[in-house]
N, CA, C and O of each residue as an XYZ file, in Angstrom:
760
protein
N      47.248     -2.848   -210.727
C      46.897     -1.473   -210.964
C      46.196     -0.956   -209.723
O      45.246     -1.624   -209.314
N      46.512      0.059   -209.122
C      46.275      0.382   -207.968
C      44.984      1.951   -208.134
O      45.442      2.898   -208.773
N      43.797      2.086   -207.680
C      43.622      3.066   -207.733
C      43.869      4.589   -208.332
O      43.331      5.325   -209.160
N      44.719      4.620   -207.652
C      45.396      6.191   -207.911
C      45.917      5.925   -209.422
O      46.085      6.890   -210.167
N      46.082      5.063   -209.710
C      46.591      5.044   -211.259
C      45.576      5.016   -212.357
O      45.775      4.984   -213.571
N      44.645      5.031   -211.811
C      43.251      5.019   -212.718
C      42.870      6.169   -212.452
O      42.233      6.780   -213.310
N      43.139      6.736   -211.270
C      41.985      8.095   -211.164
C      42.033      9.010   -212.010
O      43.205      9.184   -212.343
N      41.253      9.770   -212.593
C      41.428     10.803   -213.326
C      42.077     11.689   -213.218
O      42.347     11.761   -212.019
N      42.784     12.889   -214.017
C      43.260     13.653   -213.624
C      42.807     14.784   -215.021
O      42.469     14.456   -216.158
N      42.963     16.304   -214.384
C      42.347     17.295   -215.294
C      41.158     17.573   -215.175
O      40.437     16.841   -214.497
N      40.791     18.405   -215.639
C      39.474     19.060   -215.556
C      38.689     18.735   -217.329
O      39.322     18.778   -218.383
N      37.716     18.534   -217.233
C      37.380     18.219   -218.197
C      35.233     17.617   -218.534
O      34.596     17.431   -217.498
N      34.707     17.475   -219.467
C      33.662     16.615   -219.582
C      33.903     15.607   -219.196
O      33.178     15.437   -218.215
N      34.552     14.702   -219.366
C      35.241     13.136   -218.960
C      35.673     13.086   -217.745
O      35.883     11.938   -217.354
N      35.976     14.286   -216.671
C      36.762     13.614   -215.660
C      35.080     12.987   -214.750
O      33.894     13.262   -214.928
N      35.781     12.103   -213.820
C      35.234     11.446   -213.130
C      35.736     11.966   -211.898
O      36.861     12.406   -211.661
N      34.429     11.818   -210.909
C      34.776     12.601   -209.508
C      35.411     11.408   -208.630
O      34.744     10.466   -208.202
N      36.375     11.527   -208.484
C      37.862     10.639   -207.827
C      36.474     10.017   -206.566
O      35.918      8.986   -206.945
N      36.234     10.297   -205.908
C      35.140      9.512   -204.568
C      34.744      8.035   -205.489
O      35.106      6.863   -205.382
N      33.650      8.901   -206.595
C      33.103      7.707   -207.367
C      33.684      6.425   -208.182
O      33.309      5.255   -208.251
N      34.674      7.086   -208.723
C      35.593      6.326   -209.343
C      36.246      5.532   -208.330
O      36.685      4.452   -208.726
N      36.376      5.760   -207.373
C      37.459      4.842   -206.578
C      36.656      4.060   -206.213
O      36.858      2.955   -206.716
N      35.502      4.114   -205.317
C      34.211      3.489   -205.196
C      34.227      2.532   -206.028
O      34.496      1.393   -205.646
N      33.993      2.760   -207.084
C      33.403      1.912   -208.167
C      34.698      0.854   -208.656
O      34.524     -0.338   -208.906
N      35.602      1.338   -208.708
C      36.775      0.662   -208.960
C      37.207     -0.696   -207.776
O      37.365     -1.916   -207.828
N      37.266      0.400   -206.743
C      37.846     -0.756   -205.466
C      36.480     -1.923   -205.281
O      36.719     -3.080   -204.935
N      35.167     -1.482   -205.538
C      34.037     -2.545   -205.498
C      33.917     -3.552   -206.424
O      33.401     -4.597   -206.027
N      34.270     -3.480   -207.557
C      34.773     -4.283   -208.726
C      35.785     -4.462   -209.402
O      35.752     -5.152   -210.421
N      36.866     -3.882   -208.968
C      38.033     -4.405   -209.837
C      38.024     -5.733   -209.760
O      37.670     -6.392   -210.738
N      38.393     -6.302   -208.642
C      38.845     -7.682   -208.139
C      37.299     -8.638   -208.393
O      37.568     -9.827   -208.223
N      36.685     -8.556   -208.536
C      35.624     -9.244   -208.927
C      35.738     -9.494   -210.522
O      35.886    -10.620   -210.997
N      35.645     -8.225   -211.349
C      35.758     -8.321   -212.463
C      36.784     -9.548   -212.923
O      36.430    -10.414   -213.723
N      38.045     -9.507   -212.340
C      39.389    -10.194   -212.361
C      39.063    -11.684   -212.605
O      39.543    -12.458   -213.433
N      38.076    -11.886   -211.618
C      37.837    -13.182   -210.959
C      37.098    -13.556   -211.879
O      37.325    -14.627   -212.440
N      35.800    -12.574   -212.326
C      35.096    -13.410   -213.229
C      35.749    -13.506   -214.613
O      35.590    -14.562   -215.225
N      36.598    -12.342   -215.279
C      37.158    -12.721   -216.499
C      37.960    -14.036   -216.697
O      37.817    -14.773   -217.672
N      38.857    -14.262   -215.620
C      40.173    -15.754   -214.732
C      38.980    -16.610   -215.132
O      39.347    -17.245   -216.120
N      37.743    -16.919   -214.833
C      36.927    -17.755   -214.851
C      36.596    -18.359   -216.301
O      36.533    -19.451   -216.867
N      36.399    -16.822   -216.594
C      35.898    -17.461   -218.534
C      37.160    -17.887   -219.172
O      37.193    -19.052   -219.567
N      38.394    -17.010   -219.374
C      39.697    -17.438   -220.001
C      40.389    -18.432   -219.837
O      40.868    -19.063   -220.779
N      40.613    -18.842   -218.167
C      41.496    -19.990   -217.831
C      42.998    -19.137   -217.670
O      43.847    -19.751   -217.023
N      43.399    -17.779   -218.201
C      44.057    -16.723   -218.456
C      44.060    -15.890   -217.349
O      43.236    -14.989   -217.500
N      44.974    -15.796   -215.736
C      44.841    -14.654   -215.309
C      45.264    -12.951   -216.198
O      44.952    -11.763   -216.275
N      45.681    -13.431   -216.429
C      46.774    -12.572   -217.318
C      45.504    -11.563   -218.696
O      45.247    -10.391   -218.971
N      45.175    -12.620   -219.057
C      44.149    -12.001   -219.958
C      43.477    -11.783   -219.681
O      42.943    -10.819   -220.228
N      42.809    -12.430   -218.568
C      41.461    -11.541   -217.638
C      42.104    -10.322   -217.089
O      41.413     -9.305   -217.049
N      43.587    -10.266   -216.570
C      43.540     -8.620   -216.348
C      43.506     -7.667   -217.134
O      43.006     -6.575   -216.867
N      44.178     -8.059   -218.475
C      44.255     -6.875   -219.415
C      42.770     -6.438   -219.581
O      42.276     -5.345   -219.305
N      42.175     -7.547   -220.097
C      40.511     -7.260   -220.232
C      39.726     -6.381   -218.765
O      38.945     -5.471   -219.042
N      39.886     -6.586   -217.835
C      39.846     -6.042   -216.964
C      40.498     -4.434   -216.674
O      40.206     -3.660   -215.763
N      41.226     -4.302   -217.507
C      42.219     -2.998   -216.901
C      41.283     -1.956   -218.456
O      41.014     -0.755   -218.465
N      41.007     -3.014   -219.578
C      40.863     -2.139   -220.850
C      38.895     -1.736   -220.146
O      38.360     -0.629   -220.078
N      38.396     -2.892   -219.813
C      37.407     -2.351   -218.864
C      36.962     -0.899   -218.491
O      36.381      0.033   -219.048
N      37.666     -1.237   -216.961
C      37.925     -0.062   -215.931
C      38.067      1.162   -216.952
O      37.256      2.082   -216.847
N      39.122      1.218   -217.997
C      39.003      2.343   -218.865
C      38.623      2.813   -219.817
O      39.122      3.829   -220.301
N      37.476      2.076   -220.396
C      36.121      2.226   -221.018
C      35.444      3.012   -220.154
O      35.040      4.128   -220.481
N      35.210      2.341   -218.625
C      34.125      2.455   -218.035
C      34.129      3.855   -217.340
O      33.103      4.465   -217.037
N      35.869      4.450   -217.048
C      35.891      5.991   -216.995
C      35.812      6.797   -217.902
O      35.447      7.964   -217.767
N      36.147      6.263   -218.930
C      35.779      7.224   -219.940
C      34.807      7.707   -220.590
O      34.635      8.653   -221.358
N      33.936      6.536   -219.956
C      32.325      6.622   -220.433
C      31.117      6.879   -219.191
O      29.889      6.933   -219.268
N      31.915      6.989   -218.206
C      31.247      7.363   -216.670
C      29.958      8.055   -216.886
O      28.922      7.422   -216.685
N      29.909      9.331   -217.286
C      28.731      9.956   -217.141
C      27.896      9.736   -217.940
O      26.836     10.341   -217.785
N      28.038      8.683   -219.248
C      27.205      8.441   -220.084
C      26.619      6.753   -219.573
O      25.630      6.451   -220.241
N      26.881      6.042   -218.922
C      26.646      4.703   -218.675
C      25.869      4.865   -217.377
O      26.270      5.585   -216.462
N      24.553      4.048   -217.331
C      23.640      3.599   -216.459
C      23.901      2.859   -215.351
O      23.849      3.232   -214.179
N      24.197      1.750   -215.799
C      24.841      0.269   -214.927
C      26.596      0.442   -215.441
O      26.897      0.051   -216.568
N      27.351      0.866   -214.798
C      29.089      0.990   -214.785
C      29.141     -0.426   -214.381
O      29.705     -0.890   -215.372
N      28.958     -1.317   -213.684
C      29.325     -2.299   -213.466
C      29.231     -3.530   -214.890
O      30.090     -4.162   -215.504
N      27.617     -3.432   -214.985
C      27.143     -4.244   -216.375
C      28.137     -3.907   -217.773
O      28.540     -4.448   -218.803
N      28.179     -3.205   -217.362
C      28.881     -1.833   -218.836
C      30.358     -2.694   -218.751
O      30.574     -3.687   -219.447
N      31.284     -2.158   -217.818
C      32.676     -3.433   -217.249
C      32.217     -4.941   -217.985
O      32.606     -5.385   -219.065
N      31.146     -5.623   -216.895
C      31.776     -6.941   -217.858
C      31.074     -7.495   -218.898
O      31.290     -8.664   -219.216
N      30.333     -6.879   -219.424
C      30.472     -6.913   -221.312
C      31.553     -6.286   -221.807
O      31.836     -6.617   -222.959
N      31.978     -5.796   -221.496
C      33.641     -5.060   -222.299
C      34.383     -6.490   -221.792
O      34.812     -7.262   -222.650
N      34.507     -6.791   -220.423
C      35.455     -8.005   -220.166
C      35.161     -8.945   -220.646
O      36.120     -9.705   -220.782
N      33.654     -9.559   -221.236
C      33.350    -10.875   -221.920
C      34.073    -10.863   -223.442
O      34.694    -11.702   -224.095
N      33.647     -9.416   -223.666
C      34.420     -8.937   -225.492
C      35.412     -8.953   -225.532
O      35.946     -9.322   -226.578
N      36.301     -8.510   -224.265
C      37.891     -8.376   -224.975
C      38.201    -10.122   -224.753
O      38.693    -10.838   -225.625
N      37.829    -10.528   -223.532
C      37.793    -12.149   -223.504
C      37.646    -12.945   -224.429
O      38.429    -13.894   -224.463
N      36.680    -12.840   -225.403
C      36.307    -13.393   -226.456
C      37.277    -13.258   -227.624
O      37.654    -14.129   -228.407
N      37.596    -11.957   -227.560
C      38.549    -11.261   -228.685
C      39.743    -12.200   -228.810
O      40.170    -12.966   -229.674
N      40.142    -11.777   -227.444
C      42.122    -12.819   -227.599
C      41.571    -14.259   -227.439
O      42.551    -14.899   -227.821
N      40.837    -14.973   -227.189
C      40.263    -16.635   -227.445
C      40.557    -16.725   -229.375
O      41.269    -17.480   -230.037
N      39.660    -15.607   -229.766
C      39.723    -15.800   -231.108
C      40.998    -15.799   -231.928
O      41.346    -16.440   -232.920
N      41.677    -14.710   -231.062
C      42.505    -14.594   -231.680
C      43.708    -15.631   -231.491
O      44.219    -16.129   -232.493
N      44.172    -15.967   -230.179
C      45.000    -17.687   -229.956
C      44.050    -18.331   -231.202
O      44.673    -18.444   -232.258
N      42.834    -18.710   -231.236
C      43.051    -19.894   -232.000
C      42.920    -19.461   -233.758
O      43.111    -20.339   -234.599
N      42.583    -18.049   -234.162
C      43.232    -17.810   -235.135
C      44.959    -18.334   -235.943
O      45.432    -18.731   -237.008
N      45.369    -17.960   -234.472
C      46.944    -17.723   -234.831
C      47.297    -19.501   -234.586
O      47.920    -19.964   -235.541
N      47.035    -20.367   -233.632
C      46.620    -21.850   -233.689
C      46.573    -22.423   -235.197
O      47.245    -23.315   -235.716
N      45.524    -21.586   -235.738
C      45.004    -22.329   -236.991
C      45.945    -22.060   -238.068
O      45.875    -22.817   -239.036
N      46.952    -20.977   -238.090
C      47.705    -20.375   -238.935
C      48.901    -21.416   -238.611
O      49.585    -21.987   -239.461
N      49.013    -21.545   -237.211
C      50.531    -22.489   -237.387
C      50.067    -23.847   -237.932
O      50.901    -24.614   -238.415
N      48.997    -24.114   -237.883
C      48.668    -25.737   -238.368
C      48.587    -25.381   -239.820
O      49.321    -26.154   -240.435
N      48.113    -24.697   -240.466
C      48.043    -24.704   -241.893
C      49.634    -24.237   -242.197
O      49.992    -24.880   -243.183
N      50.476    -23.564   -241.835
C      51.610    -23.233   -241.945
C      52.500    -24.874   -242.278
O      53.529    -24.927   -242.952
N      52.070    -25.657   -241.869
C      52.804    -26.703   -240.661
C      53.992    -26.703   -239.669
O      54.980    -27.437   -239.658
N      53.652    -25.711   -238.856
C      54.460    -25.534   -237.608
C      54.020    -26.277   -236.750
O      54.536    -26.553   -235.667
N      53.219    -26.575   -237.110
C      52.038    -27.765   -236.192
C      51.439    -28.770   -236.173
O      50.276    -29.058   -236.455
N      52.372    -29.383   -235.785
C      51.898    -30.638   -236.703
C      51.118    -32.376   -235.625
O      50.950    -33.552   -235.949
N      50.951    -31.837   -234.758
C      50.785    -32.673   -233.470
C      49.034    -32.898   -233.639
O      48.221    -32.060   -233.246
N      48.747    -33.913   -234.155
C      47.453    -33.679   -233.971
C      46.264    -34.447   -232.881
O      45.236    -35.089   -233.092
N      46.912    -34.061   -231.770
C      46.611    -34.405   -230.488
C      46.172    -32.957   -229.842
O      45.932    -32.647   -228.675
N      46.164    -32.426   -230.689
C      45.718    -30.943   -229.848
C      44.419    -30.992   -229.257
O      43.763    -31.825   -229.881
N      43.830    -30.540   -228.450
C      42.627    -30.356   -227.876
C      42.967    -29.236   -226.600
O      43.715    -29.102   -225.631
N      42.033    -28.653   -227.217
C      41.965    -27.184   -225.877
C      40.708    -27.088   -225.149
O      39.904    -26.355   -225.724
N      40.295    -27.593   -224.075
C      38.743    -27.491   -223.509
C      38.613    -25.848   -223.285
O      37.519    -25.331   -223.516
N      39.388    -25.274   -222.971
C      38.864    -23.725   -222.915
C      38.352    -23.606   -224.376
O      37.210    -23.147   -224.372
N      38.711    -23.808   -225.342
C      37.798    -23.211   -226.282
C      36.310    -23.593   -225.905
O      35.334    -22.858   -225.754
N      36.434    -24.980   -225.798
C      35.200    -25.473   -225.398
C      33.415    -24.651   -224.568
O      32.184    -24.614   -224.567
N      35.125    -24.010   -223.822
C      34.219    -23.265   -221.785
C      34.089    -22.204   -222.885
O      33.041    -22.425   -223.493
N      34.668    -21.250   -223.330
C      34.513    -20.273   -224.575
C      33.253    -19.971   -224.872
O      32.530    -19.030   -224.544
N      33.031    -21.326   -225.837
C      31.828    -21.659   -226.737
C      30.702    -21.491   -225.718
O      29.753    -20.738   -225.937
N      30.883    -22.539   -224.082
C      29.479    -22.345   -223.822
C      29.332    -21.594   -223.075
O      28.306    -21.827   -222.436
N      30.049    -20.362   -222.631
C      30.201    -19.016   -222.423
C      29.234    -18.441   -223.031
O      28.219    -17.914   -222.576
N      29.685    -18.598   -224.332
C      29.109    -17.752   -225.299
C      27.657    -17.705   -225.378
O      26.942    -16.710   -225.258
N      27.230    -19.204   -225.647
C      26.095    -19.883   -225.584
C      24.954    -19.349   -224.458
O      23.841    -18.971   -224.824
N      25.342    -19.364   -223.142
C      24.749    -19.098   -222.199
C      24.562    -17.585   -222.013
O      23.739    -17.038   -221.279
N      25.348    -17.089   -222.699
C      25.305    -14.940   -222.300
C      24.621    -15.072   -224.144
O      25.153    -14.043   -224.560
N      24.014    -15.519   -225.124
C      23.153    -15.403   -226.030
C      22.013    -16.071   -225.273
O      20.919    -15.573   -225.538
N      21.991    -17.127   -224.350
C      20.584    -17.056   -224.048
C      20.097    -16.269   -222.827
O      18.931    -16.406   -222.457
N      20.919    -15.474   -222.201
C      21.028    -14.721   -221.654
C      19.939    -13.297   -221.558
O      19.140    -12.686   -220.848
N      20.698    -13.353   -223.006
C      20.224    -11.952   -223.593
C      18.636    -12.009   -223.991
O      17.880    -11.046   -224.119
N      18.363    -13.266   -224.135
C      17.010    -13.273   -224.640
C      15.668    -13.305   -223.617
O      14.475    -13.587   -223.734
N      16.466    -12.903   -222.672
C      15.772    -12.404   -221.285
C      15.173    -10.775   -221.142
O      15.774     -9.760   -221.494
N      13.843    -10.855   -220.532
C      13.836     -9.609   -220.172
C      14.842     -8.443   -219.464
O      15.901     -9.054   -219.320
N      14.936     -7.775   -219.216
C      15.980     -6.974   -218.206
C      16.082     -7.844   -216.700
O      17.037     -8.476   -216.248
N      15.045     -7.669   -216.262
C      14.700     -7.766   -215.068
C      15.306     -9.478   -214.680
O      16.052     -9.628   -213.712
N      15.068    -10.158   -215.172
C      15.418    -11.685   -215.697
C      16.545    -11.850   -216.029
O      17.286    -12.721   -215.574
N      16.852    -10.964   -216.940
C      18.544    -10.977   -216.729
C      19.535    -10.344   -216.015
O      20.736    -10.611   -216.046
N      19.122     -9.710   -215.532
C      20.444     -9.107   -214.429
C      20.140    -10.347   -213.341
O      21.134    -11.040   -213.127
N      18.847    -10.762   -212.573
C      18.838    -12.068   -211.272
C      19.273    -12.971   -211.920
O      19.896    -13.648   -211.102
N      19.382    -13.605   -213.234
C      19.883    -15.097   -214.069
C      21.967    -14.327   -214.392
O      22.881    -15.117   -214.630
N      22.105    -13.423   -214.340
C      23.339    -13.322   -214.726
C      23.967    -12.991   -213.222
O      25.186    -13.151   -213.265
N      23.585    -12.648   -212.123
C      23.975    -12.795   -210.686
C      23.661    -14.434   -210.268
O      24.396    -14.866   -209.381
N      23.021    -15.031   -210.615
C      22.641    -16.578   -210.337
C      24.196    -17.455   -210.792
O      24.905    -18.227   -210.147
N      24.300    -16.872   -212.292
C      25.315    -17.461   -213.376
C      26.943    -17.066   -212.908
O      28.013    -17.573   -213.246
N      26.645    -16.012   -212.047
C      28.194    -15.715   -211.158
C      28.205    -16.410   -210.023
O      29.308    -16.470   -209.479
N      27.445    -16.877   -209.570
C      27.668    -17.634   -208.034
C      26.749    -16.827   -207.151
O      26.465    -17.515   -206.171
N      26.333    -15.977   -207.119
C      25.293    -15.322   -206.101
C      24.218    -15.940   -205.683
O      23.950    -16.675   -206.633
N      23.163    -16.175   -204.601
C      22.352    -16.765   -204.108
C      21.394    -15.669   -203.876
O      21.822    -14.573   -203.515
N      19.932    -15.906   -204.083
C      19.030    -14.905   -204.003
C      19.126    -13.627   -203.293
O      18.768    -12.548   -203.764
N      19.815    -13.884   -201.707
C      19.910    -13.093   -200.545
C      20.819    -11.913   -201.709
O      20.214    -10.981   -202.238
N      21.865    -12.094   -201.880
C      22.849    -11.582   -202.736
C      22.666    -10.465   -203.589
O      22.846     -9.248   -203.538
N      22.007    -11.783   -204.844
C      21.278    -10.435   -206.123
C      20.236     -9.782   -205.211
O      20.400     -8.568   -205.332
N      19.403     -9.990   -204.495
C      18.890     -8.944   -204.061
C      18.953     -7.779   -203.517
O      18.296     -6.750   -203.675
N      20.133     -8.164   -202.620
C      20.886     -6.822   -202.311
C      21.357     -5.868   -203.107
O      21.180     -4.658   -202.969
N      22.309     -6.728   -204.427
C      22.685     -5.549   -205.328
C      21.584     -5.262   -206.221
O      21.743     -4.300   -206.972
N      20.237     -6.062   -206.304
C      19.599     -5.189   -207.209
C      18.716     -4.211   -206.346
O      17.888     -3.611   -207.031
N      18.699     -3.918   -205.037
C      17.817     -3.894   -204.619
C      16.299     -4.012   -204.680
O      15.312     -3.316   -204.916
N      16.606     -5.175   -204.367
C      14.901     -5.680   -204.365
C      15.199     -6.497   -203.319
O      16.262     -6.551   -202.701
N      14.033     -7.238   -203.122
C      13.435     -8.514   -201.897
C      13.896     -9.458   -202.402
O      14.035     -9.463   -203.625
N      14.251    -10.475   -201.685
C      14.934    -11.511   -202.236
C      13.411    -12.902   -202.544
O      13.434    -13.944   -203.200
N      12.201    -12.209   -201.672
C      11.156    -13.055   -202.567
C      11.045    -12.708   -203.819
O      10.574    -13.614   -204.506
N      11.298    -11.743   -204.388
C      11.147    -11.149   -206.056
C      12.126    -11.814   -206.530
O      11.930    -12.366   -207.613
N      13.114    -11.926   -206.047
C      14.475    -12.356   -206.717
C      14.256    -13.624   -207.176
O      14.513    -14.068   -208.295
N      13.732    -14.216   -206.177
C      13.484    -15.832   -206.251
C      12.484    -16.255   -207.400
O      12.642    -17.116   -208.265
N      11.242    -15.282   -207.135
C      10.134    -15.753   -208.427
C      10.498    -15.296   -209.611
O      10.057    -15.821   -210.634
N      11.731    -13.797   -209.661
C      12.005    -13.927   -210.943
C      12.853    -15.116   -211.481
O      12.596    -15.713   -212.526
N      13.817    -15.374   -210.711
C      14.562    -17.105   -211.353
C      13.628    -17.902   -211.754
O      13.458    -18.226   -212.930
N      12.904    -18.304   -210.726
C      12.149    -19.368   -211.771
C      11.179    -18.878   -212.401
O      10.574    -19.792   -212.962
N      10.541    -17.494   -212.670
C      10.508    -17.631   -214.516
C      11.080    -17.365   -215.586
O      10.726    -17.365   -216.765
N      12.502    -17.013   -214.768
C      13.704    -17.000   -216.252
C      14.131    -18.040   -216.319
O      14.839    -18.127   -217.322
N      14.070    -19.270   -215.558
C      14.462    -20.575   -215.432
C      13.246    -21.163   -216.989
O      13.573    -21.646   -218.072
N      11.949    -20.859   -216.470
C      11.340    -21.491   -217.266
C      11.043    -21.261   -218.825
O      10.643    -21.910   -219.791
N      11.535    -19.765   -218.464
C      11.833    -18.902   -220.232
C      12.905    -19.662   -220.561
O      12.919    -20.149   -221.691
N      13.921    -19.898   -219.725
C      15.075    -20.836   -220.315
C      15.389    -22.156   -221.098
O      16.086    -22.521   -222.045
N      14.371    -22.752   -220.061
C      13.939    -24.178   -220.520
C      13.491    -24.189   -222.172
O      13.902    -24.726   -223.201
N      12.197    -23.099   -221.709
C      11.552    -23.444   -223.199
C      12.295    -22.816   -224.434
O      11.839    -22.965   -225.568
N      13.307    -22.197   -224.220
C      13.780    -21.104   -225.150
C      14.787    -22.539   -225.503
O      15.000    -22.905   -226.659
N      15.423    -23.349   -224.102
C      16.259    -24.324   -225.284
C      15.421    -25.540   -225.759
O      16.150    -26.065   -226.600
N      14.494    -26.133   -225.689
C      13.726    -26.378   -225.904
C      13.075    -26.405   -227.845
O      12.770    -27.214   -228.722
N      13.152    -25.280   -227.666
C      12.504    -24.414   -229.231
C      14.191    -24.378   -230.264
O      14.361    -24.134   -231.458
N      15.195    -24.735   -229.170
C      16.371    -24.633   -229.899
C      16.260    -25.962   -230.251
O      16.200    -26.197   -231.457
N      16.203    -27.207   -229.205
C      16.607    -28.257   -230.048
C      15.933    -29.220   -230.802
O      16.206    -30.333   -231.251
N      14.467    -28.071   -230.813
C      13.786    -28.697   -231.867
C      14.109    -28.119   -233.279
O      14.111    -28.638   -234.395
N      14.296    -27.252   -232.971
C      14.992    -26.460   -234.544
C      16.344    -27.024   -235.255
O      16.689    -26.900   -236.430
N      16.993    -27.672   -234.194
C      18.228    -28.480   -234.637
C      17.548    -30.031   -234.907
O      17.400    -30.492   -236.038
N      17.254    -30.574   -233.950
C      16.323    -31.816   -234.664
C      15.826    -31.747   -236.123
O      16.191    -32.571   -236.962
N      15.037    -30.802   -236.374
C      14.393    -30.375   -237.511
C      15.570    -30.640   -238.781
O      15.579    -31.431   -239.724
N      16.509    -29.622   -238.339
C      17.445    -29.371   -239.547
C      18.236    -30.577   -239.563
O      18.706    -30.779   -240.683
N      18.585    -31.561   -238.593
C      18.951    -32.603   -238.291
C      18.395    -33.681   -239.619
O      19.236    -34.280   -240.290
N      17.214    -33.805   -239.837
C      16.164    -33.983   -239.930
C      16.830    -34.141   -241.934
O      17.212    -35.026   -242.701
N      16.573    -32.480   -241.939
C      16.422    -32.028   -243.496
C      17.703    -32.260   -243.881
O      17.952    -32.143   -245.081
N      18.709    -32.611   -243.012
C      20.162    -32.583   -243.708
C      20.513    -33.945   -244.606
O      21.052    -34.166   -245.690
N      19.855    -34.795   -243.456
C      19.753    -36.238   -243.587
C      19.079    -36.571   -244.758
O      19.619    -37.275   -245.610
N      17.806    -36.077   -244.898
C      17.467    -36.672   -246.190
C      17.699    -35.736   -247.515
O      17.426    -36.198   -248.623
N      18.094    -34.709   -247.401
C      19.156    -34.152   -248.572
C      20.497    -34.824   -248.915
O      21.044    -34.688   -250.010
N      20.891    -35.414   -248.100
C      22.260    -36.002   -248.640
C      21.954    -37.836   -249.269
O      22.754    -38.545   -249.879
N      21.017    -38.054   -248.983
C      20.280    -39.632   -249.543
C      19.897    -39.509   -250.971
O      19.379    -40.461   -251.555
């Protein structure tokens, strides 16, 4: 999908001023791509997710803060969406018995799951903590997120490690809560 095929056209509340949009498009399309390819294992489905993106993200231009952030939570959701839905339709041919191989194993569901896992503990970050831990979680190096958040990359740095250490303890408090229930399951079934 090339630019010009996204740009807006018409006059309207919704149009987007073609400079910005292209801007914003040519600076993240191909990134977006890369990171959706990453979570799916799916170029293919990272583009659609990517293309349904981009056209959220014009259509919602003048109402969205962060256009970029805004993009890939739409690309993690639609990502998530068709995962669910393959192994919906997976689970339908095995109960069907069209499927009868039971050697199946898919590690992308797997990467999926701790996808998932990691953008819920994610979230349980301050703002500030999470945008430097979710540039960390793409491959960026302090110098990096700092640039795009603009800030200093000494800020950048002391915020990681105390979202590092909110992290720790946050899983921490998780796997004592699973221990726990670990715990109560065990001697309910005795």
């Amino acid at each position: 999908m090339t630019n010009d095929q996204m740009a807006p056209t018409g006059a309207g509340p919704d149009t987007v001023p073609d400079s910005a949009w292209q801007d914003f498009f040519a600076a993240n399309y191909h990134r977006l791509r890369v990171m959706g390819t990453a979570l799916c294992g799916s170029p293919e489905t990272a583009e659609d997710a990517v293309v349904e993106a981009m056209v959220e993200v014009r259509r919602r231009w003048s109402t969205i803060d962060d256009p970029f952030r805004y993009a890939y939570r739409v690309v993690v959701n639609r990502v998530r969406r068709s995962r669910v839905r393959q192994r919906a339709e997976f689970d339908r041919a095995v109960k069907g018995g069209h499927y009868t191989d039971g050697r199946y194993h898919d590690p992308g569901f797997v990467e999926i799951e701790d996808e998932e896992f990691v953008l819920q503990l994610l979230e349980s970050l301050p703002d500030r903590q999470r945008a430097v831990m979710e540039g960390a979680y793409q491959g960026l190096g302090p110098g990096e997120i700092a640039r795009e958040l603009g800030r200093d990359p000494a800020t950048v740095r002391k915020t990681l490690q105390h979202a590092r250490e909110r992290l720790v303890a946050e899983l921490s408090r998780q796997q004592q809560q699973d221990a726990a229930a670990d715990t109560a399951a065990r001697k309910a079934t005795r």
